[in-house]
C-alpha positions as semicolon CSV with decimal commas, in nm:
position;residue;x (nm);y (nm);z (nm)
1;X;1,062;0,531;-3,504
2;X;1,254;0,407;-3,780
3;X;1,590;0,531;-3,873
4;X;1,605;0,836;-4,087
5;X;1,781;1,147;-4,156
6;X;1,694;1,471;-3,916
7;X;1,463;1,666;-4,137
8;X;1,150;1,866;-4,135
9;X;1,010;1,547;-4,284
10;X;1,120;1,350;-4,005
11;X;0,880;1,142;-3,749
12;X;1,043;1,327;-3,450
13;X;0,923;1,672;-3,584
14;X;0,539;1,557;-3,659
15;X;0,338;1,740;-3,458
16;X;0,582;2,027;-3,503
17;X;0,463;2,052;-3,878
18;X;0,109;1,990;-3,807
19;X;0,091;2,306;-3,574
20;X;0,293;2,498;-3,807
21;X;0,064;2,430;-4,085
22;X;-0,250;2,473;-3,873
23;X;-0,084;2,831;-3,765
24;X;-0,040;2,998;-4,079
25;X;-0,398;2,857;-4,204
26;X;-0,511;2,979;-3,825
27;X;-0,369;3,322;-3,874
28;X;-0,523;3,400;-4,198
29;X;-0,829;3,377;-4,046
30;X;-0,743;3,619;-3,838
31;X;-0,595;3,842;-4,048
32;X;-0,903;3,846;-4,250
33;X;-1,141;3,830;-3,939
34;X;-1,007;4,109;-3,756
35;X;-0,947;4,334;-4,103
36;X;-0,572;4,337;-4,000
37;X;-0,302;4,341;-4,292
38;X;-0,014;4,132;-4,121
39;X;0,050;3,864;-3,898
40;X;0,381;3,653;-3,799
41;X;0,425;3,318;-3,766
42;X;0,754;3,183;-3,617
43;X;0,855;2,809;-3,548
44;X;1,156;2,700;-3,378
45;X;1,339;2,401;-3,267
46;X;1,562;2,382;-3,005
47;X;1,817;2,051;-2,982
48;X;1,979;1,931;-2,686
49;X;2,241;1,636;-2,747
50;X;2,415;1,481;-2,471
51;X;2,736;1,265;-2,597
52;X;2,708;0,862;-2,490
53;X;2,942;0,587;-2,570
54;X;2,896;0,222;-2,649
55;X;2,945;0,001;-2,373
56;X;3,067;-0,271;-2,560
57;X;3,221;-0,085;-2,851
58;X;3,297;0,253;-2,716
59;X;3,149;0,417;-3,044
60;X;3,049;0,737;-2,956
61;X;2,627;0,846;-3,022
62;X;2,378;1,137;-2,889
63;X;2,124;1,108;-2,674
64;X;1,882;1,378;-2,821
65;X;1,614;1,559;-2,728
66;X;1,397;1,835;-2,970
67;X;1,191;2,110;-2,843
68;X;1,034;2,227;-3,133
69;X;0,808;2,575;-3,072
70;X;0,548;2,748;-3,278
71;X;0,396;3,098;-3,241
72;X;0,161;3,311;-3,379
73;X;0,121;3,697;-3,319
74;X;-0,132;3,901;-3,420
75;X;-0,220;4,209;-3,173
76;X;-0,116;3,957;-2,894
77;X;0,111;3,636;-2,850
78;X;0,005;3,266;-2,895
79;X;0,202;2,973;-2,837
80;X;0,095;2,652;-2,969
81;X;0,200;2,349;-2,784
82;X;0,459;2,124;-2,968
83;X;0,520;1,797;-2,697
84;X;0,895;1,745;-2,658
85;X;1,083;1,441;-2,792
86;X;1,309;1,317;-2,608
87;X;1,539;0,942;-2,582
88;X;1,625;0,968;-2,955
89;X;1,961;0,839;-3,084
90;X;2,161;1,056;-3,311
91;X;2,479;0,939;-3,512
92;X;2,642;1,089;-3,836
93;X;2,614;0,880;-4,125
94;X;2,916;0,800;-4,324
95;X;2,850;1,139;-4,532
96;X;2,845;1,356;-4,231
97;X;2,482;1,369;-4,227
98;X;2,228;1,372;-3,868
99;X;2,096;1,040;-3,856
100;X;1,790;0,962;-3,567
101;X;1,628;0,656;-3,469
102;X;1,439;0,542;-3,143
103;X;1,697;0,298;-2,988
104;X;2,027;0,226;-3,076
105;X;1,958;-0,144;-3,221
106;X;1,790;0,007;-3,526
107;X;2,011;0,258;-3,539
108;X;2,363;-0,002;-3,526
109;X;2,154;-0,185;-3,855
110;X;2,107;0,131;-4,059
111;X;2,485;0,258;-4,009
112;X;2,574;-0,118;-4,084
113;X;2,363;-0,117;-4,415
114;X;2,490;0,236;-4,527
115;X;2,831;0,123;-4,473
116;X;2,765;-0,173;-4,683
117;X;2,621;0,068;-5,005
């Protein structure tokens, strides 16, 4: 994964918008199907960050992992499986903003070239 900012457009949240899209398409369906006039959808993401620091520098990162969750309920409960992400680095940018990349290399070069702009 390349570095970028912590968004719904993100890499690490993929699949996450694939189900969630493929839910509320799914659930019409239903709705229609079953002659029903209202069905939920709800999505989730749970973050867990565990605070590292450089060996060699002592700057302080995240180790993070995202557990993102989508539902759908009709008459009855259905979870769709989102896989969980997890070995992700996490540092603020200079404007305070969740950064996330895949190892800490890529991520050192992006907070070097934002520093530089």
């Amino acid at each position: 994964m390349k570095p970028q900012r912590l968004n719904l457009e993100s890499e690490a949240l993929e699949e996450f918008r694939a189900n969630f899209d493929d839910a509320l398409e799914r659930l019409c369906e239903q709705i229609v199907k079953k002659k029903l006039r209202r069905g939920v959808v709800s999505a989730k993401v749970a973050i867990t960050l565990t605070e590292k620091a450089d060996k060699e520098t002592g700057e302080i990162y995240y180790k993070m992992e995202i557990e993102p969750d989508v539902k759908r309920k009709l008459s009855a409960d259905y979870t769709i499986p989102c896989g969980r992400k997890d070995g992700i680095i996490m540092q603020m940018d200079p404007h305070g903003r969740p950064t996330i990349a895949d190892e800490q290399i890529s991520m050192d070069d992006l907070m070097q070239e934002g520093m530089r702009a």
